[in-house]
N, C-alpha and C positions, 0 to 999 in steps of 0.2 A: 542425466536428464536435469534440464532448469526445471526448478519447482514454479507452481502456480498459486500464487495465494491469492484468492478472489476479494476484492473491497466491497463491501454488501453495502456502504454507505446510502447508496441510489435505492436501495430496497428499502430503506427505514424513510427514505425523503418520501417515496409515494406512499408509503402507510401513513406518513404523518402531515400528507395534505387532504388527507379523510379522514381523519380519526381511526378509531376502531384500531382491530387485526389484521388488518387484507393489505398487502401480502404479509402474510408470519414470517418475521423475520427471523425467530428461531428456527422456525419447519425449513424456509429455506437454507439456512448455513447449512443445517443437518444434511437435507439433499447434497448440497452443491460439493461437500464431501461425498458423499456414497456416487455423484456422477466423473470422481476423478480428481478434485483441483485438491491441494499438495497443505492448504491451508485457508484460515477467514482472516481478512483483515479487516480492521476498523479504525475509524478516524472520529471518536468524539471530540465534538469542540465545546468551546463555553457555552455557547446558547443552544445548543442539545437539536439544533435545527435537524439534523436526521439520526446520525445514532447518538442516542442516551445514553448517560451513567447507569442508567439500569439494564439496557440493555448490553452493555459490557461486562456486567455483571452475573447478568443470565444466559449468555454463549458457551462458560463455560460446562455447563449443563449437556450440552449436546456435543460439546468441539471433544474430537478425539486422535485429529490432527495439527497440525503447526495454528497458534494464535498469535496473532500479529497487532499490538495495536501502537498506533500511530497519532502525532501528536504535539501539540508545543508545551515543553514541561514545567507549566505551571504547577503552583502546589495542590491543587484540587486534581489534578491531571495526574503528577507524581505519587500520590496518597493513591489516587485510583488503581493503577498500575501495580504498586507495592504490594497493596488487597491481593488485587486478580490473582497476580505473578502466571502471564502468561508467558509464553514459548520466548517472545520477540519482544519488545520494544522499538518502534523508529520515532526520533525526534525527528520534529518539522516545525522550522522559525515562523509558522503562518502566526500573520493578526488576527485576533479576535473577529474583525468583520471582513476578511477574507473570504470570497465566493467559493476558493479551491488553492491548494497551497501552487507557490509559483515563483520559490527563491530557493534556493540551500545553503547552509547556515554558513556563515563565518568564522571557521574554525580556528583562526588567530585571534581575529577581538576576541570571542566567545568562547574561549578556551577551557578557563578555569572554572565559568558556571557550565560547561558542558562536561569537564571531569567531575567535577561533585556531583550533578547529576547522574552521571554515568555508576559513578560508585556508589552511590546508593542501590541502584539497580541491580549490578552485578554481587550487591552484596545479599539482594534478595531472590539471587539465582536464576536473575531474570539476562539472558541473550539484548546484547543492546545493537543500535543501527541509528546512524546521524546520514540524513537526509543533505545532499551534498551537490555542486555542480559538480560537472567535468575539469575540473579544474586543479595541478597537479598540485599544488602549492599547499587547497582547502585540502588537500586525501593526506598529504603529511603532515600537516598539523591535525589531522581528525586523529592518525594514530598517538599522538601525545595524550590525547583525548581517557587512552583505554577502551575506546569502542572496539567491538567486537567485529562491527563489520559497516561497510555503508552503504549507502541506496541511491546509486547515481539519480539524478535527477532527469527526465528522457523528454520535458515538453520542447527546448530545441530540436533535436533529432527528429520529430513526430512530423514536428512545421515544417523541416529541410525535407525531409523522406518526401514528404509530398508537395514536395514544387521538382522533384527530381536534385536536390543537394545531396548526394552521396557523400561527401567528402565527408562532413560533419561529425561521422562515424572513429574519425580518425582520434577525435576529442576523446570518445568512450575507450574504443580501445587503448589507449595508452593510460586512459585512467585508470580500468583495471590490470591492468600491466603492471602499473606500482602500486596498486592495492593488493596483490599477490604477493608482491616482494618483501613488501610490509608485513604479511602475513594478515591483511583483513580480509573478513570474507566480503563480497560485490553482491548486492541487491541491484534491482533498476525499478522504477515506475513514472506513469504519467505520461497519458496521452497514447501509449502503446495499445497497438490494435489489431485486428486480424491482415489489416494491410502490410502493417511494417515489423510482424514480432518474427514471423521466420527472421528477417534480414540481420534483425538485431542479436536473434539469439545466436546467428549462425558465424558473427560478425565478433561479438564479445567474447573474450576467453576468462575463462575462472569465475564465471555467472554462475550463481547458487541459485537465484529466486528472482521473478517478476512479480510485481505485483497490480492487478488491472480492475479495474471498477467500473467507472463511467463506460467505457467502450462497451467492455464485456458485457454490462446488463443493455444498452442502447441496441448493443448486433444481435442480443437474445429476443428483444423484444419484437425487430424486424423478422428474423429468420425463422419466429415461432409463433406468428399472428395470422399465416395460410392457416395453417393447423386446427387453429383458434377458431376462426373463422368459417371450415368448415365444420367443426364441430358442432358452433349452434345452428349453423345451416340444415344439420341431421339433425338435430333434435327439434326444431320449427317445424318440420314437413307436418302436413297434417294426412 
């Protein structure tokens, strides 16, 4: 089985354009384990716009499954991590005022600060992941790296899947094709959905883990607002 790590990031965005507790971002991780997904992941950025260093902090209180957190490894980011020492680490080259990450790293320029980083990590026992395109070239110099594994990058795939570009898929597959060979292990995320995750998972060989955020809380919000909905409609009647 592909594992499913759920990205709570979108649940800490609407807590945090109300203030307060609503939704519990703790309460939720804790469910969204006991409902089946394989692991939390999380993406604190600098300006803490939805998950916080405190809130990375306090996950591991409830997580009793795979922790994933995600990231550009600044030293404030690096030192976070180190603390936690969760399950996973995935580097991700986003900018600071980045809406949502949307590149994978350059594993030739970036080599040498992605191995130092990297060894640091592994040295605090922590599973690392460099956030990567399709691309055969960046997956052999990632293994120079000493990364443990990589996290294909899927927002082309997601844009092609739905204009009907099947082909595209040919990119992934062969990526993890020599990411097997290498001996890395294959992550994927972004942009993956209830539309195109059969295709993809059925499609890519040596897939360990997805990881899905934005969709997953978007399709939860649609598919569980009936619900909702008749709920206060029963409790209004007079």
């Amino acid at each position: 089985m592909v594992k499913l790590s759920v990205n709570i990031n979108k649940i800490a965005t609407i807590r945090n354009a109300r203030g307060g507790n609503t939704p519990n971002l703790i309460k939720m991780a804790s469910d969204i384990q006991s409902f089946g997904a394989d692991g939390i992941t999380v993406h604190p950025r600098p300006d803490q716009r939805h998950i916080t260093y405190k809130d990375a902090k306090d996950l591991p209180k409830v997580l009793y499954k795979e922790y994933n957190i995600e990231g550009n490894p600044i030293k404030k980011f690096v030192n976070l991590v180190c603390k936690i020492k969760p399950t996973q680490v995935t580097l991700v080259p986003d900018l600071p005022n980045a809406i949502t990450s949307n590149a994978g790293w350059d594993t030739i320029k970036h080599h040498r600060f992605l191995k130092d980083v990297i060894d640091k990590f592994k040295s605090n026992g922590i599973r690392t992941s460099i956030f990567v395109d399709p691309n055969l070239k960046f997956i052999e110099a990632a293994k120079k790296t000493g990364c443990d594994r990589i996290e294909l990058y899927t927002e082309v795939f997601a844009k092609n899947f739905s204009k009907g570009n099947l082909k595209i898929i040919d990119d992934f597959i062969k990526s993890s094709k020599l990411a097997n060979e290498l001996e890395i292990g294959v992550n994927a995320g972004h942009d993956l959905n209830l539309k195109n995750i059969r295709y993809f998972v059925e499609k890519i060989p040596y897939l360990d883990e997805v990881s899905i955020g934005h969709a997953l809380i978007s399709e939860s919000l649609y598919l569980g607002i009936e619900n909702v909905i008749n709920l206060y409609l029963q409790k209004m009647k007079r």
